[in-house]
C-alpha positions as CSV (number, residue, x, y, z in Angstrom):
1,X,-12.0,6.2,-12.2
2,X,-8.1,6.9,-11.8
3,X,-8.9,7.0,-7.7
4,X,-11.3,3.6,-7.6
5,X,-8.2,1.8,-9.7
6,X,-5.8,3.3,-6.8
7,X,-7.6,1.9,-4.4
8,X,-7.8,-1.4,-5.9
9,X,-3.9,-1.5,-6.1
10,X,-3.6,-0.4,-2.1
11,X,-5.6,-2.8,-1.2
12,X,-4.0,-5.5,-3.2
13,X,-0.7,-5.0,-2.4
14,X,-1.7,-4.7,1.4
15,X,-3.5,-8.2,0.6
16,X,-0.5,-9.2,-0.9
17,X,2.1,-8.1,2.5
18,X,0.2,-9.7,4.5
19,X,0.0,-13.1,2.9
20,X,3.4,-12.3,2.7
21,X,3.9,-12.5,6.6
22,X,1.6,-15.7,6.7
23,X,4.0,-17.3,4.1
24,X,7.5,-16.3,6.2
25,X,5.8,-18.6,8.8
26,X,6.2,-21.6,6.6
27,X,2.8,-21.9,5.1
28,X,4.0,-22.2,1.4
29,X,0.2,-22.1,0.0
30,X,0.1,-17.9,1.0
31,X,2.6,-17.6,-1.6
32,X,-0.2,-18.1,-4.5
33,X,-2.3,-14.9,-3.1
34,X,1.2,-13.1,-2.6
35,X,1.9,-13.5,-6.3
36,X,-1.3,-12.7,-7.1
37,X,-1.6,-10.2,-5.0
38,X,1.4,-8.1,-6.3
39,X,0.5,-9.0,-9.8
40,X,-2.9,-7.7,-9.4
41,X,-1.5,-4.3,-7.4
42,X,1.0,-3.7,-10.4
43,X,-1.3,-4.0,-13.1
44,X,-4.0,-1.1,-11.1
45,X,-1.4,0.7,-10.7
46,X,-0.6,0.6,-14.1
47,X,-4.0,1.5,-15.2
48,X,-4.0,4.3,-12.5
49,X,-1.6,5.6,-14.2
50,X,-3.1,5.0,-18.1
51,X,-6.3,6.6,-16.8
52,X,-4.0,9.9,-16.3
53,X,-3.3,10.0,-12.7
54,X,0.2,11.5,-12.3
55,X,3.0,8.9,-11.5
56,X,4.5,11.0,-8.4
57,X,0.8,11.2,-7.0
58,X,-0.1,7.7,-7.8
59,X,3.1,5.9,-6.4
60,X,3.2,8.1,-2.9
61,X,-0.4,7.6,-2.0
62,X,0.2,4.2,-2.8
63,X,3.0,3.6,-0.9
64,X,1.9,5.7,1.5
65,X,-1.1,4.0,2.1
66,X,0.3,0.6,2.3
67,X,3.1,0.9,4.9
68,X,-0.2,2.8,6.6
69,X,-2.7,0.1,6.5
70,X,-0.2,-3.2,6.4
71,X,1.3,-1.6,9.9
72,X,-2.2,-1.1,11.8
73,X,-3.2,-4.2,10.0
74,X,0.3,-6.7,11.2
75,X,-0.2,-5.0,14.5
76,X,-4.4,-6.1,14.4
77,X,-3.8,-9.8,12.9
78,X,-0.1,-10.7,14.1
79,X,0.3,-8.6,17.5
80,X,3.2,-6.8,15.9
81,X,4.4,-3.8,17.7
82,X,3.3,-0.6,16.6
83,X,5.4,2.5,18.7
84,X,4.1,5.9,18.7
85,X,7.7,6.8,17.0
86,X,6.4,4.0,14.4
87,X,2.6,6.4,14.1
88,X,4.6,9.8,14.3
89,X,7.0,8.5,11.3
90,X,3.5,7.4,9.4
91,X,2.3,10.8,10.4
92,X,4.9,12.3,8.9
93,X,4.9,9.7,5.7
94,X,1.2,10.6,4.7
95,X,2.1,14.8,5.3
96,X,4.8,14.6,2.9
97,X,2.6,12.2,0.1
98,X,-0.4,15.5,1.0
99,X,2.2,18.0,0.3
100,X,3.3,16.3,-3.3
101,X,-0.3,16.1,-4.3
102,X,-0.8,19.5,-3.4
103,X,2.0,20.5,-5.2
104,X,1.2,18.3,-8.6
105,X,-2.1,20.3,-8.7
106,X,-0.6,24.0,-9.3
């Protein structure tokens, strides 16, 4: 349940980023969902968290994830650049986040 919860707080906050973007543009509405957004992706990741999922696991895959998925996504819905120094650097982002999960297990 901890990992479906997770999940649900990646893809808020991702939500959230990007309305974000569409907001810095001067569409004021996109604000609402990026409230919302964040609101909603705090409170999973609280319960993440309450359902026993350990904090240093929880937040890296989390933030992991997100700079993941809102960077192919900008690049996807806003024609942002995305580098290969940009994916090696995310490479390395979502090693690091494997090696602290594999280390919270032992």
């Amino acid at each position: 349940m901890s990992w479906l919860l997770l999940a649900g707080a990646i893809v808020s906050e991702v939500a959230a980023t990007l309305c974000l973007r569409v907001a810095a543009t001067g569409r004021r509405w996109a604000y609402i969902p990026v409230a919302l957004g964040y609101v909603i992706a705090f409170g999973l990741l609280s319960a993440t968290l309450s359902a026993g999922m350990p904090l240093g696991v929880a937040y890296g895959i989390w933030t992991a994830a997100g700079i993941v998925a809102t960077a192919v996504l900008s690049r996807v819905l806003f024609h942002e650049p995305l580098t290969r120094t940009m994916l090696a650097g995310m490479g390395l982002i979502v090693v690091g986040v494997l090696l602290v999960e594999l280390g919270g297990t032992h």
